[in-house]
Phi, psi and omega in degrees: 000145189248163228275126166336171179231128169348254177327017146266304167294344150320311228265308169291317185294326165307303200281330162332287213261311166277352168083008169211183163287338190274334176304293171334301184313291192324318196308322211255002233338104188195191191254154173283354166287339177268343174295308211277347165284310188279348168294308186271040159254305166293000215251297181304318182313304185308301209081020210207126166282120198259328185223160170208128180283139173237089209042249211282325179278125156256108195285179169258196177245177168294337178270325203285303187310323199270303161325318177295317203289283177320303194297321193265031154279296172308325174273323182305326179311316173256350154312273196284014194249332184268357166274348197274333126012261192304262218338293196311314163273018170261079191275032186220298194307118174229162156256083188249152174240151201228164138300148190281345160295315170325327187267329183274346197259310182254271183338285223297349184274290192311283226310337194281335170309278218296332201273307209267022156259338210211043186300354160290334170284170184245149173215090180301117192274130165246126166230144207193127190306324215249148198293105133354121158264103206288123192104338205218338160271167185239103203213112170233040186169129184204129175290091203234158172229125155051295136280359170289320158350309184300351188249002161257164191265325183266115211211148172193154195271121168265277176218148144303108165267171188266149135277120173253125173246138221226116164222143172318122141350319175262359163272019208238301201055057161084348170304156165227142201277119178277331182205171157298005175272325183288356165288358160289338225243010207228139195300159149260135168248138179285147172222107205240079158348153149298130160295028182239005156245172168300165175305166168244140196292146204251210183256344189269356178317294182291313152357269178323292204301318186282002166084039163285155173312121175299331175275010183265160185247141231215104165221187188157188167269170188256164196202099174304343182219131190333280175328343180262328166304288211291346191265341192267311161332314194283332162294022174064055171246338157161177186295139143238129198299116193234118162334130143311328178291342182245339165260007200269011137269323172308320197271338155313342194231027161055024160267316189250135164237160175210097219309289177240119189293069195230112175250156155257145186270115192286150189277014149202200208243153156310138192207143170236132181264151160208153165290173174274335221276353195276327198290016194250324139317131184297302202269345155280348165290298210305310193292316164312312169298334186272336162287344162267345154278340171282318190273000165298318178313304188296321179310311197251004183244009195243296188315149187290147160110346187256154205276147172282139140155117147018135174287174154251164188328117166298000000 
């Protein structure tokens, strides 16, 4: 049998993948009469009727769906063999993806250090819930929290962070807090994690720690995402248990206070992911080295006992 000719298996794979011949033509921009010559070129090639019309419509077959299932494997194959290609001839250009309070809170803050070490380089920020496929998306860099980590290969521990509670100056109105049990007595906000993380310590967690009444009941609104508690705190809507690593400019700059300094430990750690393929750039070593140095800073600047106020230029 002799070998499909390329522009043919385009030509099946277009219509495969837009659902009809004429989307294909647009798609591959040519006529549908010429998509529909190299499918019975290929068809001949085959021996196996690859489409079958149904009145108006043209399908694929039973041979043409099991054929298909494979051929756009293969493109997709060159799809992603021609993106590690540009990365790869890109030396300056990097790509990190974040989770999103992370990306709003932490990246978008750190990244301006990393811009004035490295100003020739570009750094495109995703901030985004859901796990990159490291290698085969154009992802040279990914921020994680705690067993998700685990479905990547290249892995490495950035910081543990603290929980705090943090409310806007104007939600206090000039009151003063006698102990840390009157911040129960202040609306709450919930920071309510996905279930595939461990809990994130919650209001009655601190309650308990600090020797609050055990019968109280801890209701308020909920934020699925740090960064969205925390922006309604600074807007005087109630105390929220706020990452240290995402308030330590509100609170330097007096949008956020923090009555009392009593922290909690999130019950895992932050991770940084990379393709292998970035470190084989020079500015993809500096950066993976300065994320990881940022985030030793953030570890011990998280940690009890160390001052709320801005890290300093890594």
């Amino acid at each position: 049998m002799p070998n499909p000719s390329l522009r043919g298996l385009q030509a099946f794979e277009a219509i495969g993948r837009c659902g009809s011949v004429s989307a294909a033509a647009e798609d591959l921009g040519v006529s549908p009469g010429a998509v529909s010559q190299l499918v019975r070129n290929l068809e001949q090639c085959l021996g196996l009727t690859l489409l079958e019309r149904r009145g108006r419509r043209v399908e694929l077959s039973s041979w043409g769906r099991v054929y298909y299932r494979e051929v756009a494997k293969g493109f997709q194959q060159l799809s992603h063999a021609a993106g590690v290609l540009t990365r790869a001839r890109n030396e300056t250009g990097i790509v990190l993806s974040a989770l999103t309070s992370v990306a709003n809170k932490w990246v978008s803050r750190k990244i301006f250090d990393w811009q004035s070490l490295c100003p020739e380089s570009s750094v495109r920020i995703l901030g985004e819930e859901q796990e990159p496929r490291i290698g085969i998306e154009h992802v040279d860099f990914r921020i994680t929290y705690g067993r998700r980590a685990n479905v990547h290969e290249h892995v490495a521990n950035l910081f543990t962070d603290w929980v705090v509670p943090a409310c806007s100056p104007a939600l206090l109105a000039n009151r003063v807090l006698d102990c840390p049990q009157d911040i129960l007595k202040f609306p709450l906000l919930n920071v309510e994690w996905e279930s595939d993380y461990k809990a994130s310590p919650q209001w009655r967690d601190w309650a308990r720690l600090i020797d609050a009444d055990g019968r109280q009941t801890f209701s308020g609104l909920s934020f699925t995402l740090s960064s969205s508690a925390i922006d309604a705190a600074a807007n005087g809507r109630g105390f929220v248990l706020a990452q240290i690593s995402m308030v330590r400019d509100e609170v330097a700059a007096g949008s956020l206070v923090v009555p009392f300094d009593i922290r909690m430990k999130l019950p895992e750690s932050y991770y940084l992911v990379w393709d292998r393929a970035a470190l084989e750039r020079p500015v993809g070593q500096r950066f993976h080295k300065w994320l990881l140095t940022t985030g030793r800073q953030q570890d011990l600047a998280s940690a009890p006992g160390a001052d709320l106020v801005p890290l300093p230029l890594s």
